[in-house]
C-alpha positions in Angstrom: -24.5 -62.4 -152.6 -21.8 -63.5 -149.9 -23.5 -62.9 -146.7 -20.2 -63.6 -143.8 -22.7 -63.1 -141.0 -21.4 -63.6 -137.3 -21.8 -67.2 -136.9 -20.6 -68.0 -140.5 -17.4 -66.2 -140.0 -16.8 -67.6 -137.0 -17.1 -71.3 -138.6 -14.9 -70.5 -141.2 -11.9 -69.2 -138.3 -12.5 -73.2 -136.9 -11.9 -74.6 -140.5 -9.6 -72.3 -141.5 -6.8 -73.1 -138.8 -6.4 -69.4 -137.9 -3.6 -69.8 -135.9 -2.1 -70.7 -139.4 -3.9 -68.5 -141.4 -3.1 -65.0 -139.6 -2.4 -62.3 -142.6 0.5 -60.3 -142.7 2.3 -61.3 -139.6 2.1 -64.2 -137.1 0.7 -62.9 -133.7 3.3 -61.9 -131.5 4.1 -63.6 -128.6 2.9 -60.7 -126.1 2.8 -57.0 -126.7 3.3 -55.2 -123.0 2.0 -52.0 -122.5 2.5 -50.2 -119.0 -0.3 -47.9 -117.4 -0.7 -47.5 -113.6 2.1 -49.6 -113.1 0.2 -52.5 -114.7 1.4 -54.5 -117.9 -1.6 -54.8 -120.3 -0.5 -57.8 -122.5 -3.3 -58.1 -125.8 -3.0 -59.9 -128.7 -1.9 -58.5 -131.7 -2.5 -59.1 -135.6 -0.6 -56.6 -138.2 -2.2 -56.2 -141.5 -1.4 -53.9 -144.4 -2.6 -50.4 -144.6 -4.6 -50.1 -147.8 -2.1 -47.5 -149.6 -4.3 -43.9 -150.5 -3.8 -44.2 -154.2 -4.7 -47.8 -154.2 -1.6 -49.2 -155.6 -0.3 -52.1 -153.8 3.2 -53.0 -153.5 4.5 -55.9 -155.5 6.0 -57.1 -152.3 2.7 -58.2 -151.5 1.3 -60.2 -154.5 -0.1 -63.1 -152.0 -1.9 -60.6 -149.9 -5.7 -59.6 -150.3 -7.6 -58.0 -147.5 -6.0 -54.7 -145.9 -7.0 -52.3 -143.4 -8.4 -48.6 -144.2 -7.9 -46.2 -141.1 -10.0 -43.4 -142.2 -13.2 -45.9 -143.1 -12.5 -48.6 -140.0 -12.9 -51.2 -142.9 -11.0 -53.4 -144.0 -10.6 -53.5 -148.1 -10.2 -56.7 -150.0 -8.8 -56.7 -153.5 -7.4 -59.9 -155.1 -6.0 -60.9 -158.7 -8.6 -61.2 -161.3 -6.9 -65.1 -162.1 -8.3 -66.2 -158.7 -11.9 -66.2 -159.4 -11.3 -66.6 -163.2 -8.9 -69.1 -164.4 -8.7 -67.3 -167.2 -8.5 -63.9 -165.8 -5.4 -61.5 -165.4 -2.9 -60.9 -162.3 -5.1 -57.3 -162.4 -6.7 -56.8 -158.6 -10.3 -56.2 -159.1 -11.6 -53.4 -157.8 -11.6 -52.5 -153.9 -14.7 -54.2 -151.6 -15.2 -52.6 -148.0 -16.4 -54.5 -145.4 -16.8 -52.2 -142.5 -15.7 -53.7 -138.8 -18.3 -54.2 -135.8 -16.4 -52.4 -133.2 -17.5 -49.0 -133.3 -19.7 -49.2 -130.1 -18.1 -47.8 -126.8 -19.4 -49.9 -124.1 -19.9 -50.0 -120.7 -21.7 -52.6 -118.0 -22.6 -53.4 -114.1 -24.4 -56.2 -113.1 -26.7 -57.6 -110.2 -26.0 -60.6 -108.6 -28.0 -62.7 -105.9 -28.8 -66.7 -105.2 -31.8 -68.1 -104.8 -31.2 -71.8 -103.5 -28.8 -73.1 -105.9 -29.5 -71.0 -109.1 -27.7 -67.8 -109.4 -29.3 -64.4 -111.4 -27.5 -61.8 -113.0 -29.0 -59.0 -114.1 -26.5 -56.8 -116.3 -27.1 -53.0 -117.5 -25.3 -52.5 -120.4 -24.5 -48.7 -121.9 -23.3 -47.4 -125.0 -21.3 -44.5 -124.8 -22.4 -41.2 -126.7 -19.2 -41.3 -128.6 -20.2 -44.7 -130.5 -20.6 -44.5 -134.2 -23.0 -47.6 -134.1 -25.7 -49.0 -131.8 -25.1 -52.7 -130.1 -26.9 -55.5 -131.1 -24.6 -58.2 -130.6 -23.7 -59.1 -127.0 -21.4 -62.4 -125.5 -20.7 -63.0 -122.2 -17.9 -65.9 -121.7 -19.3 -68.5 -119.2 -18.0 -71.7 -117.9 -19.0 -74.4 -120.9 -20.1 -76.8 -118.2 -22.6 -74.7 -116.7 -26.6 -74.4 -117.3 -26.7 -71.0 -118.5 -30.4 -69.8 -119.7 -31.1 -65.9 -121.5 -34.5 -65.1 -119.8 -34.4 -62.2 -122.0 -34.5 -58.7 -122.6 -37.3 -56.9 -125.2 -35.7 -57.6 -128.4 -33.3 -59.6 -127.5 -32.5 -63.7 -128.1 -29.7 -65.9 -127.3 -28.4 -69.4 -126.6 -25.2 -70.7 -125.0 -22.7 -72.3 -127.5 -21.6 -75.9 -127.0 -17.8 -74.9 -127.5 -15.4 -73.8 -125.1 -13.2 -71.2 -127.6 -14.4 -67.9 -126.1 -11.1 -66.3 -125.0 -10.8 -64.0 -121.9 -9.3 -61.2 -123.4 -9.8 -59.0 -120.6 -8.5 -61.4 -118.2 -5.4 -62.7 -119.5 -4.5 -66.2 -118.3 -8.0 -67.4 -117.6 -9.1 -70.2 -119.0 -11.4 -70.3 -122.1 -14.8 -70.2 -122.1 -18.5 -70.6 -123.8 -20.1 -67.2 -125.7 -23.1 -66.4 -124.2 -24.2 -64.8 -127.4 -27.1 -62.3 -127.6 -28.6 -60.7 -130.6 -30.7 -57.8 -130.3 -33.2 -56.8 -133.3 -33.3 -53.3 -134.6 -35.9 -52.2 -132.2 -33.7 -53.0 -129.3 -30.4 -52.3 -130.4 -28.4 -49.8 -128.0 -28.1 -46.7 -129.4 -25.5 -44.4 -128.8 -25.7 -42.6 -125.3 -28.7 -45.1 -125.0 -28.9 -48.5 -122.7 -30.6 -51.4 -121.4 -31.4 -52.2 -118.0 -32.5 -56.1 -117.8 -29.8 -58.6 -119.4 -31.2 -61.3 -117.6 -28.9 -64.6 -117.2 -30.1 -67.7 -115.0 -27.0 -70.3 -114.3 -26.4 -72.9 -112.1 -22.6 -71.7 -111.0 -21.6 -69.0 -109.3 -20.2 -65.4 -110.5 -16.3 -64.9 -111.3 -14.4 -62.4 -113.6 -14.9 -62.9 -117.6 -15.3 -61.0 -120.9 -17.7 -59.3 -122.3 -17.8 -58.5 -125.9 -19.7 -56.1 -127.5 -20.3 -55.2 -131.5 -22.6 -53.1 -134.0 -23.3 -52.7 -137.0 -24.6 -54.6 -139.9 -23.0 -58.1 -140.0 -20.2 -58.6 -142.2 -21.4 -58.7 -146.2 -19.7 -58.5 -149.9 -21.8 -59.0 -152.9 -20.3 -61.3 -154.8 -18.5 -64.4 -154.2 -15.2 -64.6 -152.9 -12.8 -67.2 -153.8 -11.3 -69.1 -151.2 -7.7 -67.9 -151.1 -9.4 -64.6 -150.2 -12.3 -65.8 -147.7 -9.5 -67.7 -145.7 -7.7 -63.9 -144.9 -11.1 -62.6 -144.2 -12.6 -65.0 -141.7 -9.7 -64.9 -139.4 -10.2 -60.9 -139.5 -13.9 -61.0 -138.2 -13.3 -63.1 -135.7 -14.6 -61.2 -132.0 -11.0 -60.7 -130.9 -10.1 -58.5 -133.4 -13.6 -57.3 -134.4 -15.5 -56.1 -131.5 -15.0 -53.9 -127.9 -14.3 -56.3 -124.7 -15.0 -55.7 -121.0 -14.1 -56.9 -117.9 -17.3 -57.8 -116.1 -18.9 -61.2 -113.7 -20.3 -64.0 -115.3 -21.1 -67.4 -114.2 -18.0 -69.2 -113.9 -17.8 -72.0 -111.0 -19.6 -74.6 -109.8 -19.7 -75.6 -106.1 -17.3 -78.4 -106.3 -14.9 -76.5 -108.1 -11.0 -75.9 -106.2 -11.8 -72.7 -104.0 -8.1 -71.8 -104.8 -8.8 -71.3 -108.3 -12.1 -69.1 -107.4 -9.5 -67.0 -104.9 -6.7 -66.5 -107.7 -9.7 -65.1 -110.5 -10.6 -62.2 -108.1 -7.1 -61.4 -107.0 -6.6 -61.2 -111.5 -9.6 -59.2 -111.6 -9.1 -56.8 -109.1 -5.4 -56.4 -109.7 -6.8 -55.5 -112.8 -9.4 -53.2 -112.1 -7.0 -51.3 -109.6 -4.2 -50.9 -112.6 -6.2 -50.2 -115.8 -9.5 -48.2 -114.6 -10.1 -46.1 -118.3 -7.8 -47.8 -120.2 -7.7 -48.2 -123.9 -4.7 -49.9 -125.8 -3.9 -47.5 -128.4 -3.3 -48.9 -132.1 -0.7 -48.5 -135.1 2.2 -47.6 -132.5 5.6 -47.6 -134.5 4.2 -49.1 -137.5 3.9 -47.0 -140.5 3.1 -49.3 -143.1 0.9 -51.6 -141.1 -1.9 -51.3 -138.8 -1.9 -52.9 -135.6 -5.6 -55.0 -135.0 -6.2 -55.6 -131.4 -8.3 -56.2 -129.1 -9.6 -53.5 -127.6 -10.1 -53.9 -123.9 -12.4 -51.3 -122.6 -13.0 -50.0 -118.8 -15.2 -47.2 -118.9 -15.8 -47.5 -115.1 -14.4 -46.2 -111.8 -11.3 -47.7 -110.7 -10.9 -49.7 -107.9 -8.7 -47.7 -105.4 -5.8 -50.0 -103.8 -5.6 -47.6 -100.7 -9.8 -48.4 -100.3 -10.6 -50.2 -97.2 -12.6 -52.8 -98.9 -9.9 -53.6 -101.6 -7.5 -54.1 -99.0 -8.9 -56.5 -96.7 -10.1 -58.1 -100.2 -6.9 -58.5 -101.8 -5.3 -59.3 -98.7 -7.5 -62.1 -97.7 -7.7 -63.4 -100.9 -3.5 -63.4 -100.5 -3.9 -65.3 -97.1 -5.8 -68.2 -98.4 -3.4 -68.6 -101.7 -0.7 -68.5 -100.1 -1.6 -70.5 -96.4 0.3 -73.9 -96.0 -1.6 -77.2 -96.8 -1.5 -77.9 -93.4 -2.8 -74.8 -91.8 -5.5 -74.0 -94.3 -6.9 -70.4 -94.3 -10.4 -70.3 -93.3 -12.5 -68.2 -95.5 -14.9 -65.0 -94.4 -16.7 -62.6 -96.1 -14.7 -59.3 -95.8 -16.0 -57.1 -93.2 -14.5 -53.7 -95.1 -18.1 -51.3 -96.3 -17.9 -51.0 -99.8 -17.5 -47.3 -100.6 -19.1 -47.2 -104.1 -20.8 -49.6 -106.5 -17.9 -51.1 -108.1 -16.4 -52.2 -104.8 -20.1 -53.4 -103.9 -20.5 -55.7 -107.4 -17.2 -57.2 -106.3 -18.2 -57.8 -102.4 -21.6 -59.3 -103.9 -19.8 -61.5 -106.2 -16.8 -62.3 -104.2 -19.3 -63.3 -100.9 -21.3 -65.9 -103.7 -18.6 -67.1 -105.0 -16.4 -68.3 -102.4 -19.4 -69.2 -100.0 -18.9 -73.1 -98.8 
């Protein structure tokens, strides 16, 4: 039996060079979708659209994992000769491997410092609508930070060494380290379900990141795959393309780091927050014969409101200190603006940690 669990597919994206590797079509350079008057620019891989009566072009000899729409799965048939010398150009017969994305996400968090260690305490929901519960969970965090899971029941998980978590939900923001949880059976979130005490101790201090979210049973085929096929597969389960993001806090700056560089994060987030409140980048747009994989940004939260009180002193301060001359520096203060609603107060809490001296 093949087993492609999580971490083994993500290895095989490293070694497989998957910027080379990408079936179908080569990602495009950005795709720019407009909502609220703000451009939403995701990633994009096309693959092939399994055809209904299983017959695959001859255009495509060279191609063997497609996507199936009806089944969220992507199917993988390959020549016969691949795994057999011997064998025949005949594809064997379809495998499904069904994707980890069908969970509907949505999370707040808690923030507070306690001398020079900073909690956060995140609730995480999964919307009634999900087809599958969550049981895998990765925050991206600064990879230079001390970042500890103090745990939730059922839960485990460990920060990775490597700095390739991308901030799809942030676009432009530099990469990061998963924080990767796995939750057991027993504490997977069920649909319309959730979980109150994602506990995260770190040493640096919040700023916007990713969250990704997936559920299911990890990736499996049983039999072996030959390694033309694996190296169109592994690119394919990679998180980008194979899970639901959101936009959320996580430990992202030390003390020492540029406060300019802490000021242009929130102005990102929030810009983004007030432009995309329930967005969802819809898929297979103006391609018939090909589906459109993306990433699938989610905000299932109230938007901020630009006209707010709070979010204009907030994006107007942080504009003041970005843009103040090097020799009249702006001097930093907490906004003074109530915040009207939880979302506003999640950003004051992390904003006020964050950009504290």
């Amino acid at each position: 039996m093949n087993i492609l669990n999580r971490r083994t597919a993500e290895a095989l994206v490293c070694a497989a060079s998957i910027s080379v590797l990408f079936v179908g079509a080569p990602l495009t350079a950005r795709e720019q979708a407009t909502s609220s008057g703000l451009q939403v620019t995701p990633r994009l891989l096309r693959v092939p659209v399994w055809p209904a009566d299983g017959n695959i072009p001859d255009s495509l000899p060279k191609q063997y994992v497609f996507y199936e729409p009806s089944t969220n799965s992507y199917v993988i048939s390959y020549p016969e000769r691949l795994a057999n010398p011997s064998g025949q150009d005949q594809r064997t017969a379809p495998i499904r491997v069904a994707l980890n994305d069908g969970v509907e996400p949505t999370v707040s968090v808690r923030m507070r410092r306690e001398d020079d260690v900073y909690s956060y305490v995140y609730q995480v929901r999964n919307g009634g609508q999900a087809k599958v519960a969550i049981n895998y969970v990765s925050f991206i965090v600064d990879p230079r930070s001390t970042t500890t899971f103090l745990g939730a029941p059922s839960w485990t998980g460990s920060k990775a060494g490597s700095a390739h978590g991308r901030q799809l939900a942030l676009p432009g923001a530099h990469a990061g380290s998963h924080m990767s949880l796995f939750g057991q059976p027993d504490g997977a979130i069920a649909p319309g379900a959730g979980i109150d005490d994602f506990r995260i101790s770190s040493d640096f201090r919040p700023g916007f990141t990713t969250a990704y979210f997936q559920g299911g049973d990890a990736p499996h085929v049983d039999e072996e795959l030959p390694s033309e096929v694996l190296n169109q597969l592994a690119p394919l389960l990679d998180r980008q393309w194979n899970s639901r993001q959101f936009l959320t806090f996580g430990p992202m700056f030390s003390a020492s780091d540029p406060k300019a560089r802490v000021a242009e994060n929130f102005r990102e987030g929030i810009n983004q927050l007030v432009g995309l409140g329930a967005v969802r980048v819809r898929e297979g747009q103006g391609l018939p014969a090909w589906s459109e994989i993306k990433s699938r940004i989610v905000h299932q939260r109230p938007m901020l409101d630009e006209s707010s009180p709070f979010v204009r002193e907030a994006v107007a301060k942080l504009h003041a200190y970005l843009t103040a001359p090097a020799d009249k520096p702006f001097a930093w203060t907490d906004v003074r603006a109530t915040p009207a609603n939880p979302l506003e107060t999640e950003v004051a809490t992390a904003l006020a940690l964050a950009m504290r001296p």
